[in-house]
N, C-alpha and C positions, 0 to 999 in steps of 0.2 A: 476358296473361301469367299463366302459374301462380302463386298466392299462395304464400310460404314457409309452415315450418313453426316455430313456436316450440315449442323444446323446454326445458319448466320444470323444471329436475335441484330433486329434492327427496330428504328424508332425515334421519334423527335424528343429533343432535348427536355429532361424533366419526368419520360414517360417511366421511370426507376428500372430499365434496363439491368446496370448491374447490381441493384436491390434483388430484382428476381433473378436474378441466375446466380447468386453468393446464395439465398434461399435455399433454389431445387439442386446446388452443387452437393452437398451431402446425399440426400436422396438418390440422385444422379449416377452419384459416382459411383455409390454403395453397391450398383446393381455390379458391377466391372465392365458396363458394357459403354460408358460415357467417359469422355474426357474434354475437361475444359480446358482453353484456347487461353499460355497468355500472350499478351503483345506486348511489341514492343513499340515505345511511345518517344518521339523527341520532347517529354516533358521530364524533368528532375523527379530522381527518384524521389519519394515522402511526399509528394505531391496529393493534392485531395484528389477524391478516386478512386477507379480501381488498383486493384494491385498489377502494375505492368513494369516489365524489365526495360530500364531506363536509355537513352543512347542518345548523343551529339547528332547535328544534323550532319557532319562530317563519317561521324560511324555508322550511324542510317544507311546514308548514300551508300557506303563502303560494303557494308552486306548486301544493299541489293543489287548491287553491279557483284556478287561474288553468288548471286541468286539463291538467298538463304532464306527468303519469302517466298512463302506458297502463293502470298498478295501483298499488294501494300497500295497505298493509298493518302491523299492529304484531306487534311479539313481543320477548317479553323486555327490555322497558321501553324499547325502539325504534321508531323509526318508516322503514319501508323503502319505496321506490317504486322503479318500472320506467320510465325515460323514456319517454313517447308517440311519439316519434321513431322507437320501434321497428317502431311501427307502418305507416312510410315503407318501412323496409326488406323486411317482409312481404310490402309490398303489390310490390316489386320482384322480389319470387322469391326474396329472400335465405333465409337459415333464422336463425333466432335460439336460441341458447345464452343460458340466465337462469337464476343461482340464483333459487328462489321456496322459496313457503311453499304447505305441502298445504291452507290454508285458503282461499286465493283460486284453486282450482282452478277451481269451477263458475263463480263472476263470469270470470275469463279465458277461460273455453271460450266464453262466450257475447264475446266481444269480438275474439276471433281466427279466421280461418276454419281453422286448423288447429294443434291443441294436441297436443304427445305428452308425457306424464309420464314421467320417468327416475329411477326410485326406487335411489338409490344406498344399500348395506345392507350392513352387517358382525355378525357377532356381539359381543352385550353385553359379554362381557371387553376385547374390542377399543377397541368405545364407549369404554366407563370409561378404558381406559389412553390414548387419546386424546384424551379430554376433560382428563383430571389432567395432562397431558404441557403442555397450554396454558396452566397456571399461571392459569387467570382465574375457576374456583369453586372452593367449597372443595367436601370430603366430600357433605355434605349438598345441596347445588345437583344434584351430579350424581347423586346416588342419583334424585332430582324429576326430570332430565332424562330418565333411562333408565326410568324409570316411567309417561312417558306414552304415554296407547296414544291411536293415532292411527287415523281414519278411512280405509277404500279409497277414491280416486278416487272422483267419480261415475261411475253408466253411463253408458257410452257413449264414454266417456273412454279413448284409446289409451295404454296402460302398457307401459315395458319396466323389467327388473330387471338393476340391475348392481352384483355379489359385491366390495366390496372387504374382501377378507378375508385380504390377500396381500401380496404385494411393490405396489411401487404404480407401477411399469411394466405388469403382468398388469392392474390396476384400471383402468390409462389405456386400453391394448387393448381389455379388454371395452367402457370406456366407450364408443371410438371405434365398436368393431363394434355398438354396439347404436344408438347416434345412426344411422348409415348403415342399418339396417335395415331403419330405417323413415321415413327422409327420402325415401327416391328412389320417391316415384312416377311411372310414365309413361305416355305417350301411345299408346294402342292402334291398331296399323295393322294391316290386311290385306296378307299378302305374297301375291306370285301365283305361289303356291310351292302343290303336292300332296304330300302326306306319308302320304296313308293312315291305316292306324290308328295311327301312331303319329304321335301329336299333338306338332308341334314349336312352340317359338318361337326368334323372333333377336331380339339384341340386338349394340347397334354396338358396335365396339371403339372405346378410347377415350370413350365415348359415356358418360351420368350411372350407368348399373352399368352397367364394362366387361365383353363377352359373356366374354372371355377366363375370367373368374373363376370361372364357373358350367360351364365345358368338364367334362366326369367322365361316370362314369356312371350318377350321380343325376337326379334331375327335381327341378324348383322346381313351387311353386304359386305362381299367379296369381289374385289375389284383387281384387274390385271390388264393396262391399257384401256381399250376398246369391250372386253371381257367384262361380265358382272353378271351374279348373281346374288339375290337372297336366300337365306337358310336360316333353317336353325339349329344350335345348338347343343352338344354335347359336351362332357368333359371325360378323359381319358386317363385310365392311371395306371398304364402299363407301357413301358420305356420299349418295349419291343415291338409294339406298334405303332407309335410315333414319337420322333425326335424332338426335343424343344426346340428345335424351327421348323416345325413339320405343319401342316393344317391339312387333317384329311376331309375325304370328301365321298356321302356315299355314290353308287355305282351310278343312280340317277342325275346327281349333281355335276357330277364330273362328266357325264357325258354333255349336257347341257351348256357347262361353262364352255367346253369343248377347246380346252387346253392340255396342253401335255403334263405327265407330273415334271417334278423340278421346277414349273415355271414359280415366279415371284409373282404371291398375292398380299393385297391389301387390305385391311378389316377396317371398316366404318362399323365404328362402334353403337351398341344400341342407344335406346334415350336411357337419362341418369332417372331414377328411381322419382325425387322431387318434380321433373319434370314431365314424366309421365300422370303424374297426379294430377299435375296441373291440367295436362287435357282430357282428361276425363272428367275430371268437375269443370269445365269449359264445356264438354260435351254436355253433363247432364245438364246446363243451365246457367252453373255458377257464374261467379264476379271472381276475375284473376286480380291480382294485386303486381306490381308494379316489377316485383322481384321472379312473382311465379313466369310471367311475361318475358321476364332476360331469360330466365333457364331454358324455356319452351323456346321461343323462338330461337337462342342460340344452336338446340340440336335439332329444329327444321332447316336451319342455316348450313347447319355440319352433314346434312343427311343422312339424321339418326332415326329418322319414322320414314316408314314408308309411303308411297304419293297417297293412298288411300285412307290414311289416318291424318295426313297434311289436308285431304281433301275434306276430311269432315269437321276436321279443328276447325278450316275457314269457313264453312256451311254454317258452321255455330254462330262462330264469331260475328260474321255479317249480318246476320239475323238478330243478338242479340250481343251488342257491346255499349255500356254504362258512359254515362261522361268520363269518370274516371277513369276507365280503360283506354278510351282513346289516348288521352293524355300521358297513360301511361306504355300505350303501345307507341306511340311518338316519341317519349323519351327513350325508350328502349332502342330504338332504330336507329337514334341517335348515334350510337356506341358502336354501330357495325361500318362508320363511315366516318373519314378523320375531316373534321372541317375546317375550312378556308378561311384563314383571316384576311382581313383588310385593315389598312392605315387608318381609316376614316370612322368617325365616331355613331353616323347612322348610314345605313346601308342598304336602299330600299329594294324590292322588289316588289313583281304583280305576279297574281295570278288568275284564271277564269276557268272556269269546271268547263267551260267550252259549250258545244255541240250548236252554237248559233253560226251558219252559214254567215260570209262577210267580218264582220266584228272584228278589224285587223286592228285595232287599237294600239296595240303591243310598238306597233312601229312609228306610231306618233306622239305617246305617251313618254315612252323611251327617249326621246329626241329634247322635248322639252324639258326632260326635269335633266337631260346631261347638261343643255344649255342654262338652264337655273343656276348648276356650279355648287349647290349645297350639300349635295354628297353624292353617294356614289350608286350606280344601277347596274352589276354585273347582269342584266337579264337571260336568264338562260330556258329556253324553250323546247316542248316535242314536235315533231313531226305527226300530222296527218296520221289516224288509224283506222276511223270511220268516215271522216270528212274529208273536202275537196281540198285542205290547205291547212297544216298547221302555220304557227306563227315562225319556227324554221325553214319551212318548206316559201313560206313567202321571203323570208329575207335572203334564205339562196338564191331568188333571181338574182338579186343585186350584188351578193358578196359572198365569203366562204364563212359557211357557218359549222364546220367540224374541226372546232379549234380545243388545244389541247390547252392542261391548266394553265402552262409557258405561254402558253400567245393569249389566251384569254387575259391572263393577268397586264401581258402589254398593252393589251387592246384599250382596256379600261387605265392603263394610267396613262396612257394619248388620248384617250376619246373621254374618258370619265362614266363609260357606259358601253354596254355591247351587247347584240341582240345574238344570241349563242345557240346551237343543239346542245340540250342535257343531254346528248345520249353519252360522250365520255365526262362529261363533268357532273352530273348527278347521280351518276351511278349506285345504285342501290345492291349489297347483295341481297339483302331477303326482298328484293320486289326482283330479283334475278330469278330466284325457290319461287319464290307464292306465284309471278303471273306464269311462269310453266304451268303449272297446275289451275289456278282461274280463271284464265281465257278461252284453254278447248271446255272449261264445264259450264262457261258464260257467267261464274260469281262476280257480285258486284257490290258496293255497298259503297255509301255516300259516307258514311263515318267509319270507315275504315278507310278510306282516300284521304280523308281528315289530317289522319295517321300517318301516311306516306306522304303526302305534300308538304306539309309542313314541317314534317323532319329531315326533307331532304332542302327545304328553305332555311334550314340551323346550319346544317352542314354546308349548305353553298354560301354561310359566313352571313348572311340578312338577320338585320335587328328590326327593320320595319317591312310587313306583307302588308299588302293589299288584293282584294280577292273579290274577284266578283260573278257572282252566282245566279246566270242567267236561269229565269223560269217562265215555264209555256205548256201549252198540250204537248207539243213535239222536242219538247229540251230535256233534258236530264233528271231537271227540280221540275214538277209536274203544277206545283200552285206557288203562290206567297207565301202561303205558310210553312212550306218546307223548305222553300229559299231561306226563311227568316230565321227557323227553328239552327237550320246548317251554319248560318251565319253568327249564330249565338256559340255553336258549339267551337269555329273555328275560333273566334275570338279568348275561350276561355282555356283549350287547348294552348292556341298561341301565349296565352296566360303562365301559363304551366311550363313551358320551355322560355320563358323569358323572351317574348318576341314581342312585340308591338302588332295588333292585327286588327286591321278593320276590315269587316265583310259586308258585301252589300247587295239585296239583290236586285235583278234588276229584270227590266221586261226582256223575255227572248220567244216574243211571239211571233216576232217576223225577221228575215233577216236584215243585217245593220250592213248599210253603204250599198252601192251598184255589182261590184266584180265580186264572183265564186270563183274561184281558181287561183293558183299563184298571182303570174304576170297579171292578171287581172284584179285583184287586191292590193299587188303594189303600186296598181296607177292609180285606185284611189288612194293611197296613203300621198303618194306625190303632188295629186291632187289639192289636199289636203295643208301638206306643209308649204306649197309652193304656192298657197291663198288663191287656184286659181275656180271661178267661178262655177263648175263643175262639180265639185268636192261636194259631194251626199252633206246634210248637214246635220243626217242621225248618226253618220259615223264623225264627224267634228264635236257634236253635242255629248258622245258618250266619251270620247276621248279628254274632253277641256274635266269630263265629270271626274274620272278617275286622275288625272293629271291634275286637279285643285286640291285634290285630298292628300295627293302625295305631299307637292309642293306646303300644306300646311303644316307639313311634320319640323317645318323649317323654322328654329325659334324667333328669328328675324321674321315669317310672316304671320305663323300662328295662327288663320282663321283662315277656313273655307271661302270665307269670299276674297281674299288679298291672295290665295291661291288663285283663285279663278282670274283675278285682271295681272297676276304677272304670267299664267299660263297665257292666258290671248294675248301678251303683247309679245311675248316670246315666240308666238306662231306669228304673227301679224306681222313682228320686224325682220322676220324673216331667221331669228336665231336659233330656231329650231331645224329649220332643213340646213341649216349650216353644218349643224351639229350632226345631224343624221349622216352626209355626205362624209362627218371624220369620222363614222361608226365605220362607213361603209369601208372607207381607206384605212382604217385601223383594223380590220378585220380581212380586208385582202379583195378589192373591187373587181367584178367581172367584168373584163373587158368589152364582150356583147350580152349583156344583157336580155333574159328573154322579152319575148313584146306576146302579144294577144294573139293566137292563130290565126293568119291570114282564112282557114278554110272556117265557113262563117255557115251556120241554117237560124233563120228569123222564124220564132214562133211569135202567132197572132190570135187577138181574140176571135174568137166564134160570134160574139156576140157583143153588143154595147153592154154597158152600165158602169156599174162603180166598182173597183176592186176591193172584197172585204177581207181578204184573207190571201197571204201567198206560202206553200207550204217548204218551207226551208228545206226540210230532209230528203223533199223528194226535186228539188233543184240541184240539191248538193249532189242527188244520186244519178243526177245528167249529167253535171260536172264532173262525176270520176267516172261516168261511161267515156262519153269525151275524152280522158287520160288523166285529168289531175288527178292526183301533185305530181307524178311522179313527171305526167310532160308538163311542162312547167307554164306554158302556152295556153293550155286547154283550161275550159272553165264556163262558165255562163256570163253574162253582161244582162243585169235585167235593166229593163224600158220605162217599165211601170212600177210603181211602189202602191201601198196599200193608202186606199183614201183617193186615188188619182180616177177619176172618169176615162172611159177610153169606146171607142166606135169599136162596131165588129170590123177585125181586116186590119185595127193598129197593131203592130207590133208589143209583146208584151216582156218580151228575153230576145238573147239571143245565143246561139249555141257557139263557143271557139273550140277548133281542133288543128291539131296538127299534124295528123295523118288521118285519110280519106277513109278509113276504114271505121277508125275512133268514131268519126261523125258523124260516120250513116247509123252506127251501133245507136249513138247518143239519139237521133235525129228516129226511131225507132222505138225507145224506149219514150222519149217526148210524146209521141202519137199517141202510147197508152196509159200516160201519165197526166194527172187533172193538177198541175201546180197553183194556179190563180183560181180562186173562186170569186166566183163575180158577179151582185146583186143576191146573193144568196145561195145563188144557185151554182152548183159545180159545169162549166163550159168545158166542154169540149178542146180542147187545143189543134188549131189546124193550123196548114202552111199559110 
């Protein structure tokens, strides 16, 4: 007989945990194939709460040294166990419902032969008013409760998420549909059924998923490890061709899946009825509202449409989505991601749509407002994807920037700030779904980014963005006025999720500072903080710009210009690279740091005059010939900025590499590349 599935509903305090699972217990139970878990609790019976069989920390102890827990576990000055008996029930096929704790995940996986985690999740005003509604902390307990940040499951570890953000009928629903989602595995049969190219499966009616359910004219996938296929659809109402844990498969399907029968398959269910409508009137043009947007995206999330209907929702979308969609595809994204509190009452961050070569700002802005002391700047960054250097990629020269939320959060209450990869701390699942699918079809959209930035700046716990939105022929935002237009939208979005945002755009016609490449933006940033006479003064200039604006969010200065003379005196006395230097030791210092490539090619003008124009993209794109980011060495060092006169035979760049090969590639692509234009006219670039 098949083992059941123990399903551990976990969650932070407040998210009504045993609200929904007292809910779907009727439901549940009725089917006979569920049973709920109680525990036993070292809290007095009659206690508020669940219903749990009560025990002294002396008879606690006593059962579990007589190992009469399947688990057990502490928390919050308690002692919790899971009867062992549950493990009778498993082994019957039953399925088990158990409040648990996310810390006995991985000891439970390995004791169960099949674990699903049920992360039940509300937003933090929620929390709080749920928690103060129980009368059992005071102020302070709950500010500690919603402040801790909690680990993902292990790998490997089957997750589902359920919203209770709502009425708590809609929460008990979800809960149900998401338990049944992924309870019902079945047994693989061969039907001796031809269907051609259109791959069918059956399922019995009445049978463990009744076929009736899945009748439409969507397709399910069927999933078994590594194995998957889509199909579609039939229903079966004859007990002698298949068993209520049966799912056949016609003769084409099954060759395909290329699995044995008996094997265990999975069903990803199709999209729900409301949510398919939703993308169809998306497709044909429509304006979705804020609710059609949770349903939709929750079943591209779940992978309930297939890539090709995901690919045209976004085709849509990008082309045409209203102020209020954005706003409300930001709140929605919200809800797929539990966010970070912090102690502190404003909580800044920056952001830049990027694509300007140089512009390391991030690392000297960062420095100054931790040394300001007025709150707090977890900054968290990407990595390089078309350019020579994200803002991670530079701060890995200096120190370890793949910090988990645990060290993140140390970082910043030693340093007050921390220049971080989002790649584990902002983790997004629907930009997990959607850039599978957007990046090989190259979709892109500036207010759809809108959307994803700034809902992953709610979740990363920030009450004040700042955003800045370079524009140029060769940038991203192609005039002013679609810098200005973006900068309006972020602000009203930001509006809309309660954030504080100011956007601004700014020139990104040339690039900002000397060094393209890692090690080579971190020396100007060093530069920079350590006031030495070197230091580009358009990368000083943009940095004091955004670094006055933050610093005025501060009620003590309050204006842009009292930001501006305590940011210059905070770089000038030097409190700024002080402060950088405890980012760097709070986040984990590299012992050798990289430096500039010793292996060095000097391009020069062809010709005298004046330089009007240097073209960023196609430096950056010497720079990642060269090796950056990933060699950390490699990059360009330009000589000349726009506006400087130069003879023919001065030096205009210069190429770093750190392997011979990297160089000559770079030093190659140089020859056929016209980066400076000069007098007008496009020169030549020679040795």
């Amino acid at each position: 007989m098949r083992s059941g599935t123990l399903f551990l509903v976990v969650g932070p305090s407040g998210a009504g945990k045993d609200a929904l699972m007292a809910g779907a217990r009727p439901s549940l139970e009725a089917t006979g194939r569920y049973v709920f878990a109680r525990r036993t609790i070292t809290r007095p019976a009659g206690s508020p709460g669940e219903d749990h069989e009560a025990a002294t920390p002396a008879a606690f102890e006593a059962r579990r040294a007589a190992g009469q827990f399947l688990i057990d576990w502490e928390a919050h000055g308690l002692s919790y166990g899971l009867p062992a008996t549950l493990g009778d029930e498993l082994a019957a096929g039953r399925n088990i419902v158990a409040n648990g704790s996310r810390a006995v995940i991985g000891a439970l996986a390995s004791r169960v032969s099949r674990l699903v985690v049920v992360e039940v999740t509300a937003p933090p005003d929620v929390l709080a008013q749920r928690i103060a509604g129980r009368g059992r902390e005071d102020e302070a307990t709950i500010r500690q409760r919603l402040a801790r940040i909690v680990e993902p499951p292990p790998d490997g570890i089957r997750r589902v998420e359920v919203a209770n953000d709502g009425a708590l009928t809609v929460g008990v629903e979800r809960f149900v549909a998401a338990v049944e989602s992924v309870a019902n595995y079945l047994s693989l049969k061969r039907m001796p059924l031809i269907a051609g190219r259109r791959h069918c499966a059956y399922l019995p009616i009445g049978g463990i998923i009744d076929g009736r359910d899945y009748l439409g004219p969507g397709k399910i996938e069927l999933t078994s490890g590594e194995a998957a296929i889509r199909t579609e659809v039939q229903a079966v109402d004859r007990a002698d061709l298949l068993a209520p844990n049966e799912i056949g498969l016609s003769g084409e399907a099954f060759e395909e899946l290329g699995l044995p029968e008996g094997s265990e398959i999975a069903i990803r269910r199709t999209p729900s009825p409301e949510s398919r409508e939703a993308l169809m009137h998306k497709l044909r043009g429509g304006t979705l509202s804020e609710a059609q947007y949770h349903l939709l995206i929750r079943d591209i999330v779940e992978s309930r449409y297939p890539d090709s209907e995901v690919a045209a929702f976004l085709v849509a979308a990008t082309q045409r989505l209203a102020d209020e969609e954005v706003t409300s595809l930001a709140r929605v994204r919200t809800r797929f991601s539990q966010r970070i509190n912090w102690p502190d009452g404003i909580v800044v961050d920056k952001h830049s749509m990027g694509g300007i070569p140089g512009s390391r700002i991030t690392l000297i802005v960062v420095p100054i407002i931790a040394a300001h002391g007025g709150f707090l700047m977890p900054k968290t960054s990407s990595r390089a994807i078309t350019s020579a250097a994200g803002t991670a990629d530079a701060m890995e020269v200096l120190a370890d920037v793949d910090l988990d939320s645990v060290r993140l959060r140390r970082c910043v209450e030693q340093a007050r700030a921390c220049i971080a990869w989002n790649g584990r701390l902002n983790h997004s699942i629907v930009d997990d779904v959607m850039n599978a699918i957007t990046r090989p079809l190259g979709i892109d959209s500036n207010r759809w980014s809108v959307a994803s930035i700034l809902s992953k700046k709610f979740t990363a716990g920030s009450t004040h963005v700042i955003v800045d939105l370079p524009y140029g022929p060769r940038a991203k935002l192609r005039s002013l006025e679609e810098a200005t237009d973006l900068a309006r939208l972020f602000e009203l979005v930001g509006r809309g999720l309660g954030l504080v945002v100011e956007a601004h755009p700014t020139d990104g016609t040339r690039p900002i500072g000397r060094g393209i490449g890692p090690a080579l933006e971190v020396r100007d940033v060093r530069w920079v903080l350590s006031r030495n006479p070197q230091a580009p003064a358009d990368l000083v200039g943009k940095a004091l710009f955004f670094a006055s604006r933050i610093l005025a969010w501060d009620p003590q200065i309050a204006s842009v210009e009292a930001g501006h003379a305590r940011a210059v005196a905070l770089l000038e006395s030097g409190a700024a690279l002080a402060s950088f230097e405890a980012i760097i030791d709070a986040q984990g210092r590299h012992a050798a740091p990289a430096a500039p490539g010793l292996l060095v090619h000097t391009v020069r003008a062809a010709r005298s005059g004046v330089i009007r124009e240097i073209d960023g993209w196609a430096i950056a794109g010497l720079a990642r010939r060269a090796g950056a980011p990933f060699d950390k060495s490699a990059g360009v060092d330009l000589k000349r900025g726009v506006g400087d006169r130069v003879e023919a035979g001065e030096p205009l760049f210069a190429i770093h590499a750190g392997a011979p090969a990297d160089l000559d590639e770079a030093k190659r692509l140089a020859e056929s590349s016209d980066c400076y234009l000069i007098d007008q006219e496009v020169a030549a670039a020679a040795r």
